[in-house]
C-alpha positions as CSV (number, residue, x, y, z in Angstrom):
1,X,69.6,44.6,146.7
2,X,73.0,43.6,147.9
3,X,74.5,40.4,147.8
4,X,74.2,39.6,151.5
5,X,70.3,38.4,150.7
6,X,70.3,35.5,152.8
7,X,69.7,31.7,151.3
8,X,65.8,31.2,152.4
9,X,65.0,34.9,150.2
10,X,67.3,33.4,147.1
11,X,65.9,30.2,146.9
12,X,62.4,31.3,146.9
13,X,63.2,33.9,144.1
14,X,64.2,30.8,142.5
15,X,61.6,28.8,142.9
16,X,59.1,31.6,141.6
17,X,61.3,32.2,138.4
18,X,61.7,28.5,137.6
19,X,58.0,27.7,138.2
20,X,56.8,30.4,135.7
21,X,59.0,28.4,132.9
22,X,56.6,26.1,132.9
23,X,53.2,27.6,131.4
24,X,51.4,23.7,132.3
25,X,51.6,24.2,135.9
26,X,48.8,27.3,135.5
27,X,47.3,25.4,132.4
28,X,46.4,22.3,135.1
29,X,45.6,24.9,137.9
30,X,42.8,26.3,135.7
31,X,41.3,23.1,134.6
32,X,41.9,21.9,138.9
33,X,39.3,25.1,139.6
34,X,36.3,26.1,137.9
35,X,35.6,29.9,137.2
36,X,33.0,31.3,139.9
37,X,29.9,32.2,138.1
38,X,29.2,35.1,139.7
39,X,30.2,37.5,142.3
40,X,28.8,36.0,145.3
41,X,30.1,32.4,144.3
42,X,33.1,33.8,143.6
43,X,33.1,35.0,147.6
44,X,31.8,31.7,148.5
45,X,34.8,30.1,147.0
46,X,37.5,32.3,148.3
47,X,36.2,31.8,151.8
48,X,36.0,28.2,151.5
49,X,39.5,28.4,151.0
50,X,40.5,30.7,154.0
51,X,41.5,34.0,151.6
52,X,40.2,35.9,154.6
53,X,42.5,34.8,157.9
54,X,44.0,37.7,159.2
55,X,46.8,35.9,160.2
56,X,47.3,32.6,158.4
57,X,48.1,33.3,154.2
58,X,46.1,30.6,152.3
59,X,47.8,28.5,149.7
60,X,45.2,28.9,147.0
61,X,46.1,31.1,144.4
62,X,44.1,32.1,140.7
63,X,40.7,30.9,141.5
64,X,39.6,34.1,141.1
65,X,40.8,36.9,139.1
66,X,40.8,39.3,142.1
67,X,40.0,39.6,145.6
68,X,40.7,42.2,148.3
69,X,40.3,42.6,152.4
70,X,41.0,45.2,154.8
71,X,40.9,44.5,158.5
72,X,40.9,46.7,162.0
73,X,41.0,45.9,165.7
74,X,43.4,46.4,168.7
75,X,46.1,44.2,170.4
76,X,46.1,45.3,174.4
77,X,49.5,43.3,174.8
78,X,51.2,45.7,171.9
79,X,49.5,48.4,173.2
80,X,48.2,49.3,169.6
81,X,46.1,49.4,166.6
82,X,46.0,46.8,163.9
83,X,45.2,47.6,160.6
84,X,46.1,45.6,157.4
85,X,44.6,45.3,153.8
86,X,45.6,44.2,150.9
87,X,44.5,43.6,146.8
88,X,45.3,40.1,144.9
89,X,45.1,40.0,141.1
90,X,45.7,37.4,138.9
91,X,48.4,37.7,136.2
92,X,48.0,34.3,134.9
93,X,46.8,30.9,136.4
94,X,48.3,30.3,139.4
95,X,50.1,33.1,139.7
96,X,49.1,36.7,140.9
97,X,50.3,39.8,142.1
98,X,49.2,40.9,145.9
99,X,49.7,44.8,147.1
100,X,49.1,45.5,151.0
101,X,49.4,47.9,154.0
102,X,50.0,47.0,157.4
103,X,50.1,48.9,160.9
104,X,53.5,48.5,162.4
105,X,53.8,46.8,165.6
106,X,53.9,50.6,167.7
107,X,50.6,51.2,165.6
108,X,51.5,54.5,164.7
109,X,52.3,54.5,160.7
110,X,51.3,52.1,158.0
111,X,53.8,50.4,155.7
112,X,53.3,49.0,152.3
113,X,54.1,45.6,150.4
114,X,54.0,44.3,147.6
115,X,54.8,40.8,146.4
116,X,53.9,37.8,143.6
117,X,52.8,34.8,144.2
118,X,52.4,31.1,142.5
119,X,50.6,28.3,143.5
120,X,53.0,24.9,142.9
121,X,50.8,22.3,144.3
122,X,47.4,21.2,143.8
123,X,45.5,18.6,146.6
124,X,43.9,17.2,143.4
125,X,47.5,16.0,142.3
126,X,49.5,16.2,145.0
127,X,47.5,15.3,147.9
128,X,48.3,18.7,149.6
129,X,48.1,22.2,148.4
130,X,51.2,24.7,148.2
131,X,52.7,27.9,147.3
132,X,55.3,30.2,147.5
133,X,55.7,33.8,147.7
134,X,57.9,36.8,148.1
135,X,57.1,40.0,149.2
136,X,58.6,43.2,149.7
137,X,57.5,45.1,152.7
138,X,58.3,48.6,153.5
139,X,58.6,47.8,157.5
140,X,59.2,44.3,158.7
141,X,58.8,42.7,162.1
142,X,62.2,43.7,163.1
143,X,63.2,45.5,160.2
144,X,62.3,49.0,160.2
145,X,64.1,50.1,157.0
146,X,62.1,47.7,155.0
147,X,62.6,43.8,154.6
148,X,62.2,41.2,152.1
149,X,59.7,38.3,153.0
150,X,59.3,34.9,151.7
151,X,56.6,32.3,152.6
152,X,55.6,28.6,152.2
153,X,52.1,28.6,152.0
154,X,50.3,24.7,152.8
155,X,47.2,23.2,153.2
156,X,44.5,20.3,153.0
157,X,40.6,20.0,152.9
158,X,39.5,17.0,154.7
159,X,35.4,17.0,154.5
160,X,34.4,19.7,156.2
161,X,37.8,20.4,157.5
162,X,40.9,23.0,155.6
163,X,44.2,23.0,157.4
164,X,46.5,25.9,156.7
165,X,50.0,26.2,157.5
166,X,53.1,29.1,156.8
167,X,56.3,29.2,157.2
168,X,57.7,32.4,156.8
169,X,61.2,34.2,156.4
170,X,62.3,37.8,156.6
171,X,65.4,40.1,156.8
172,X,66.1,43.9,155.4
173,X,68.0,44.0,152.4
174,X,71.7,44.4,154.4
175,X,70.8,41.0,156.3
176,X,71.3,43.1,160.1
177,X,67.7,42.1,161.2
178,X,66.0,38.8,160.8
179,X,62.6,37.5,161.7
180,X,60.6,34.2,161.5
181,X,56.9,33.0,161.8
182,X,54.6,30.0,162.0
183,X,51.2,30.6,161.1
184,X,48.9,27.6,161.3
185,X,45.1,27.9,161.3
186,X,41.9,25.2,160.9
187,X,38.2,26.2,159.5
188,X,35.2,24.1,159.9
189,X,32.8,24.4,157.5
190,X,29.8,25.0,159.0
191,X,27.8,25.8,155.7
192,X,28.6,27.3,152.4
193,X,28.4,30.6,154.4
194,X,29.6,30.0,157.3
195,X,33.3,28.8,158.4
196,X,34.3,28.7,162.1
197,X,37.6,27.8,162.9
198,X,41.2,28.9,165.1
199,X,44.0,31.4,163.9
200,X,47.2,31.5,165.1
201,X,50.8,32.5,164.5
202,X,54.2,33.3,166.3
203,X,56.8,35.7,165.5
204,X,60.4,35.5,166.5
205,X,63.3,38.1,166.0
206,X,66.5,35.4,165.2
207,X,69.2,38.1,165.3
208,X,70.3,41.8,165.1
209,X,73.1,43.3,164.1
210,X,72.1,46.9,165.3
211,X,72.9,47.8,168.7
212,X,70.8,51.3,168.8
213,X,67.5,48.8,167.7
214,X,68.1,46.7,170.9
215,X,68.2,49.8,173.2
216,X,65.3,51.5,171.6
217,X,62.9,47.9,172.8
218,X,62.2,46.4,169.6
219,X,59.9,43.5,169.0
220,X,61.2,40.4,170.2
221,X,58.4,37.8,170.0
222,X,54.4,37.8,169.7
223,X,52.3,35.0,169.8
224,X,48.7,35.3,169.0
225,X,46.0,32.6,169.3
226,X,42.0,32.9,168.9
227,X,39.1,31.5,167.4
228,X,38.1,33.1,163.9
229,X,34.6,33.8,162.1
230,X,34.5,34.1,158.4
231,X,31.0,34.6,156.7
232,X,30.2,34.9,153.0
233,X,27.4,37.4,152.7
234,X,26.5,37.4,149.0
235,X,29.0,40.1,147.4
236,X,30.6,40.4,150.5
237,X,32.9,38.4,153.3
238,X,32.9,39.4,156.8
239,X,35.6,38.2,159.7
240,X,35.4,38.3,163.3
241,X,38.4,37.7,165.3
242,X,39.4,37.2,168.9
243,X,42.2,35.8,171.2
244,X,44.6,36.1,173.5
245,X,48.1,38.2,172.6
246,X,52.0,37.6,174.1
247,X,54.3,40.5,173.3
248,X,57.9,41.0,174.0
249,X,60.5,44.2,173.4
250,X,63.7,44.0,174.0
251,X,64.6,45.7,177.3
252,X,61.3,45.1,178.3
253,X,59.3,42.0,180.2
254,X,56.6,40.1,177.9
255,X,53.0,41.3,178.4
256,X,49.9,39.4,178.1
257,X,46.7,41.0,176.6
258,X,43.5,40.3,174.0
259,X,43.4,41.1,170.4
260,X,40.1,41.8,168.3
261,X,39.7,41.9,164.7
262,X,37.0,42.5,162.6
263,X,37.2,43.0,158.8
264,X,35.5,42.7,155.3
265,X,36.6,41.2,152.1
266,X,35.1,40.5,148.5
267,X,36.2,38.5,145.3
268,X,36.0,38.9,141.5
């Protein structure tokens, strides 16, 4: 990695390194969580805490010692398929190791990541949840040759209410294409099984360097806004997803359209 890695990527990096120096941040995270009992508690507790938003990335990380999710559907305003998955494991605590593959905006190939994350704040301590993580991805928003990610991760339970935020961060490597998002998302619990809420999030291209990317209509913005269904069926965790979708190229006018996701997920 060159030494052009912009500020936002190196302080994260920082943050992750610094945080694992200190062994009682994952000691309190443990005692903060109880183990799930079994496998379908361990789904019920997962979706409690929104591990299965297609869009929004919860802040809860450790409470279980592995959980997965793969998700389908089709954006009429990108004019394409949608497709991610990925695979958590813990490593220790509050800290765990996430693998994924995502459908690139043209849905026509799908790109890896991989990335670690840590869990820094606790609602039982600090009155709000939070993490950080950094990820590399093989394909970015606006990166094509690959691009290095890092997100703030926040949220609260209020009764029956979890708020979920992100903040997120991403360039290639060289720093000639950048990117930011805003995720935010809300889930009402209905019952232990059922959680109905909204998921949402915005992503921006904030620069590129490359004129040949510009001329070839490369993602610009995208805004996508809908209600979300999560279910915890034993073993198993089901999403339904739906909402309206804004996409913008460059060289191109921004077109409006519907997204639908649907997807299944389970914890260890």
């Amino acid at each position: 990695m060159k030494a052009s890695m912009s500020r936002p990527c190196a302080a994260t990096l920082v943050l992750l390194v610094g945080v694992l120096a200190h062994p009682a941040a994952a000691e309190e995270r443990d005692k903060a969580s109880a183990a799930p009992r079994s496998w379908s508690e361990a789904v019920l507790q997962t979706t409690e805490r929104g591990a299965y938003l297609p869009l929004t990335l919860t802040p809860s990380v450790g409470t279980s010692a592995a959980l997965v999710g793969s998700y389908g559907g089709y954006d009429s305003a990108a004019r394409a398929a949608v497709f991610n998955s990925f695979a958590e494991l813990r490593v220790y605590g509050p800290f765990a190791l996430r693998l994924g593959a995502g459908m690139n905006d043209s849905g026509k190939e799908v790109a890896p990541s991989i990335g670690a994350r840590a869990q820094l704040l606790t609602q039982e301590k600090h009155g709000l949840a939070g993490a950080v993580s950094l990820f590399y991805k093989a394909e970015g928003f606006t990166e094509p040759e690959g691009e290095i990610e890092s997100v703030l991760s926040f949220g609260r339970r209020e009764a029956n209410l979890l708020w979920l935020g992100n903040l997120i961060y991403g360039q290639d490597p060289e720093g000639h294409e950048r990117d930011g998002e805003i995720a935010l998302a809300a889930l009402l619990r209905l019952s232990r099984f059922v959680h109905l809420g909204l998921d949402t999030r915005g992503r921006f291209d904030l620069g590129s360097e490359r004129s040949k990317l510009v001329a070839e209509g490369f993602p610009k913005y995208q805004i996508d806004a809908g209600p979300v269904l999560n279910l915890a069926l034993g073993p198993v965790a089901a999403t339904a997803r739906a909402g309206a979708s804004i996409f913008r190229r460059s060289q191109e006018d921004a077109t409006l359209g519907v997204v639908a996701i649907a997807g299944l997920g389970t914890a260890f």
